[in-house]
C-alpha positions as CSV (number, residue, x, y, z in Angstrom):
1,X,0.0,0.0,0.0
2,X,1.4,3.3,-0.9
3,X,0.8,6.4,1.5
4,X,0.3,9.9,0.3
5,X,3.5,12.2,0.8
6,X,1.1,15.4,-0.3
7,X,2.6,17.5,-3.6
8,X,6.1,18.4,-3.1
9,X,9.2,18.4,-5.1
10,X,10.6,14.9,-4.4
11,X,11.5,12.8,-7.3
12,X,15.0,10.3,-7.4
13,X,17.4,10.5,-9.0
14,X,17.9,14.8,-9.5
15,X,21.7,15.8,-10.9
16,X,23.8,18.0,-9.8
17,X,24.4,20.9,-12.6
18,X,26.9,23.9,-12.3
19,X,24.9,26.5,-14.7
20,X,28.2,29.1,-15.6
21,X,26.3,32.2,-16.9
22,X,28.0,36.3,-18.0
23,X,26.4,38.6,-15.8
24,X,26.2,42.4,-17.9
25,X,29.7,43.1,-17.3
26,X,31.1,40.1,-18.3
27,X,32.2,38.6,-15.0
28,X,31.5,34.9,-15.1
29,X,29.3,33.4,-12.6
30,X,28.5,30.2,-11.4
31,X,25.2,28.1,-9.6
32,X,24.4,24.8,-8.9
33,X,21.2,23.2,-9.6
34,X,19.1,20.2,-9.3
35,X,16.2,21.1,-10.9
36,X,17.1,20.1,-14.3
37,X,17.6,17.5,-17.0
38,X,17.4,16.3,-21.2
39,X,14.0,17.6,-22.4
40,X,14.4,17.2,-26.0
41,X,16.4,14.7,-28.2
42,X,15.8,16.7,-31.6
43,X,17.4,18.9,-30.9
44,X,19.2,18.5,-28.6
45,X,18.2,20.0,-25.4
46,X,18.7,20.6,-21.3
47,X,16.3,21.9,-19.2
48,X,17.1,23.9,-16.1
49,X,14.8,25.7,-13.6
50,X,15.8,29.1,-11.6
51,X,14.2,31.5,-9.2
52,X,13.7,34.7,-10.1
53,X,16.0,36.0,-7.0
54,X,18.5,34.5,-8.1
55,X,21.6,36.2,-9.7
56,X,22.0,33.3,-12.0
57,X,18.7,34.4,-13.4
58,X,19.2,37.9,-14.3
59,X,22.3,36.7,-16.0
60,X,20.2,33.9,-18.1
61,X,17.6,36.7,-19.5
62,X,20.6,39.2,-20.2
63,X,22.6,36.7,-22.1
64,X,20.2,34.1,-23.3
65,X,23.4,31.4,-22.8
66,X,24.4,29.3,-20.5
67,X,26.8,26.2,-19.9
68,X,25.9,22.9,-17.1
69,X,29.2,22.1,-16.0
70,X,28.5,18.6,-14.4
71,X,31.2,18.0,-11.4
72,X,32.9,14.6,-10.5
73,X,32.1,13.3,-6.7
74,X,35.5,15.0,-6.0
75,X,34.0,18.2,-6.5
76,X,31.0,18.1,-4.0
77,X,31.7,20.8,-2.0
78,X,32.7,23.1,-4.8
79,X,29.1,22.4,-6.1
80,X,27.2,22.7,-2.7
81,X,29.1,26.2,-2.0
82,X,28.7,27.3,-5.4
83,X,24.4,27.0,-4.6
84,X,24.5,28.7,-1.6
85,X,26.2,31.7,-2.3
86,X,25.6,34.6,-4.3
87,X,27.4,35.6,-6.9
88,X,26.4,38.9,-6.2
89,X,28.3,39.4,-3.4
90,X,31.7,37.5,-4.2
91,X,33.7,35.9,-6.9
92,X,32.4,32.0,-6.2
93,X,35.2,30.7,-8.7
94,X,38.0,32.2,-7.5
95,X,37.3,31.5,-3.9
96,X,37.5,27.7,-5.0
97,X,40.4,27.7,-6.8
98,X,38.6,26.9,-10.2
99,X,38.9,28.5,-14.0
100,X,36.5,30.2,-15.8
101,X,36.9,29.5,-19.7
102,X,34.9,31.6,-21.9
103,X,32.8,29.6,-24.8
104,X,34.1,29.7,-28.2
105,X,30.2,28.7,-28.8
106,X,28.1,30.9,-26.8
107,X,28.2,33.7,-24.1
108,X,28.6,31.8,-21.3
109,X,32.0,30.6,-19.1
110,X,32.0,27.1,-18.3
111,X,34.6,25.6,-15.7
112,X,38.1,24.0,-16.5
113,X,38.0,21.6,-14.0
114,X,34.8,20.1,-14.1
115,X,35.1,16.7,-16.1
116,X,32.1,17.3,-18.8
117,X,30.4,20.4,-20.0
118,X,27.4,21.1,-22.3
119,X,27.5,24.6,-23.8
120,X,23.7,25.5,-24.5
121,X,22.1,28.4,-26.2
122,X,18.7,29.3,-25.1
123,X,15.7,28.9,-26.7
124,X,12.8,29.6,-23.8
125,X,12.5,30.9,-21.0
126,X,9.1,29.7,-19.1
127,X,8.1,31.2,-16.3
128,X,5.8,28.2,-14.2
129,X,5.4,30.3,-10.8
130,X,8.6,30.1,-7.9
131,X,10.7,29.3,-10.7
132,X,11.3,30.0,-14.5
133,X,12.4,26.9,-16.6
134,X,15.3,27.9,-19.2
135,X,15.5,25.3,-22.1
136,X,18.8,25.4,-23.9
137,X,20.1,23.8,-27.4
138,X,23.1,21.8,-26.6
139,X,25.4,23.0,-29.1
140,X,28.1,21.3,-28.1
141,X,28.9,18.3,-25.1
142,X,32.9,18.9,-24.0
143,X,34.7,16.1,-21.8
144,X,38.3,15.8,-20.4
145,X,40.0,13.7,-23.2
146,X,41.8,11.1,-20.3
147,X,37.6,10.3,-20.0
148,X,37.1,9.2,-23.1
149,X,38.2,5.5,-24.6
150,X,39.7,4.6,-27.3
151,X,36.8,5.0,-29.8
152,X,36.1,8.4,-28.1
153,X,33.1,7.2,-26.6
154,X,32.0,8.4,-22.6
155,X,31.5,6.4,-19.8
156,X,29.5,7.3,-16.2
157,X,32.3,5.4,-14.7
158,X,34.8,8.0,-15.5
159,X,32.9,11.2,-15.0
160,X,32.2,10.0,-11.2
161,X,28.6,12.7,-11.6
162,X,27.0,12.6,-7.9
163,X,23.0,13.2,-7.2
164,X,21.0,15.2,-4.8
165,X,18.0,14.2,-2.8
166,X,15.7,16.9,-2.0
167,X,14.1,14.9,0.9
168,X,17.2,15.0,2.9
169,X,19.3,17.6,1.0
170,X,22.3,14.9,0.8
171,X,24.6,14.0,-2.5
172,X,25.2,10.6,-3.5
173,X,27.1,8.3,-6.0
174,X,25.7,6.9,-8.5
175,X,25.6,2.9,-8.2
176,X,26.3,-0.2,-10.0
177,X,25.0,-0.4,-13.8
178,X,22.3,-2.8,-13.5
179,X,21.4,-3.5,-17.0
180,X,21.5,-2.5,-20.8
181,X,18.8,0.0,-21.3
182,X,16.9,-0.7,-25.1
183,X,17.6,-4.5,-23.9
184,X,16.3,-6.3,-21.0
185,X,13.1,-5.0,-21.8
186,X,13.0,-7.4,-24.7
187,X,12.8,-10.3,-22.2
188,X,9.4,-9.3,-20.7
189,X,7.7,-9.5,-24.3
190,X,9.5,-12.8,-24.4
191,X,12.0,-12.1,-27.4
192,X,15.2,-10.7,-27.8
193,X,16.3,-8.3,-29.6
């Protein structure tokens, strides 16, 4: 028997993204988020949602560009700090010891030392109530070479991304592959594929 939790924001797994934004004068910024995620294979397209008060946001309507840096599990604390302080009151990537690299792609900084980036252009900003959902075209996905294999191809292995859980505000690691998606779910129609 299921019990009713009432409406609140509590879905699993949410990941953690680093949004790197301009502000008007061109200093670089940084925010974590967790309300985010792939909204749209074709094209290709991430979804991120921001509160009004937030600096981040100001920067995102000014700009209309913005990068989600993702971090490795090394870089936890980075990402905690980096969503509970303003940049409007201090430099958040230079108090961490990180680098801000500007885009070739779009007007937005992303950071050196996180493992993967995706450099996104905006194409709508919807505003739902608390927050306003930003939807960016993923113009281009950027990973640390010594990531990659042979073929080029990625792995969640090597990118070590972490997770939040709203219903305890903790991170976690991300767990054991269990099975090949576009698979196993052959077996319950009883063929393979």
């Amino acid at each position: 028997m299921k019990r009713s939790l009432g409406a609140k924001t509590l879905v699993y797994p949410t990941p953690v993204f680093i949004i790197g934004t301009y502000d008007r004068e061109g200093k670089a910024n940084v925010m974590t988020v967790a309300w985010g995620g792939i909204c749209c294979s074709q094209p290709p397209c991430v979804a991120i949602a921001v509160r009004k008060a937030n600096y981040t946001y100001g920067n995102l309507m000014e700009k209309g560009a913005f990068t989600v840096n993702i971090p490795s599990q090394d870089q936890v604390e980075e990402a905690d700090y980096f969503g509970i302080v303003s940049g409007r009151n201090e430099d958040k990537i230079a108090r961490v010891g990180m680098t801000a690299v500007r885009s070739e792609l779009v007007d937005a900084p992303y950071l050196k030392e996180c493992p993967m980036v995706l450099e996104c252009q905006m194409l709508h900003a919807y505003e739902i109530g608390l927050h306003t959902q930003f939807i960016g075209e993923i113009k281009d996905v950027k990973m640390e070479e010594s990531l990659l294999d042979a073929s080029g191809a990625s792995s969640i292995e090597n990118v070590r991304p972490f997770l939040y859980a709203p219903d305890d505000r903790s991170y976690y690691s991300i767990g054991a592959k269990l099975a090949k998606g576009f698979e196993v779910g052959y077996r319950v129609r009883g063929n393979q594929k």
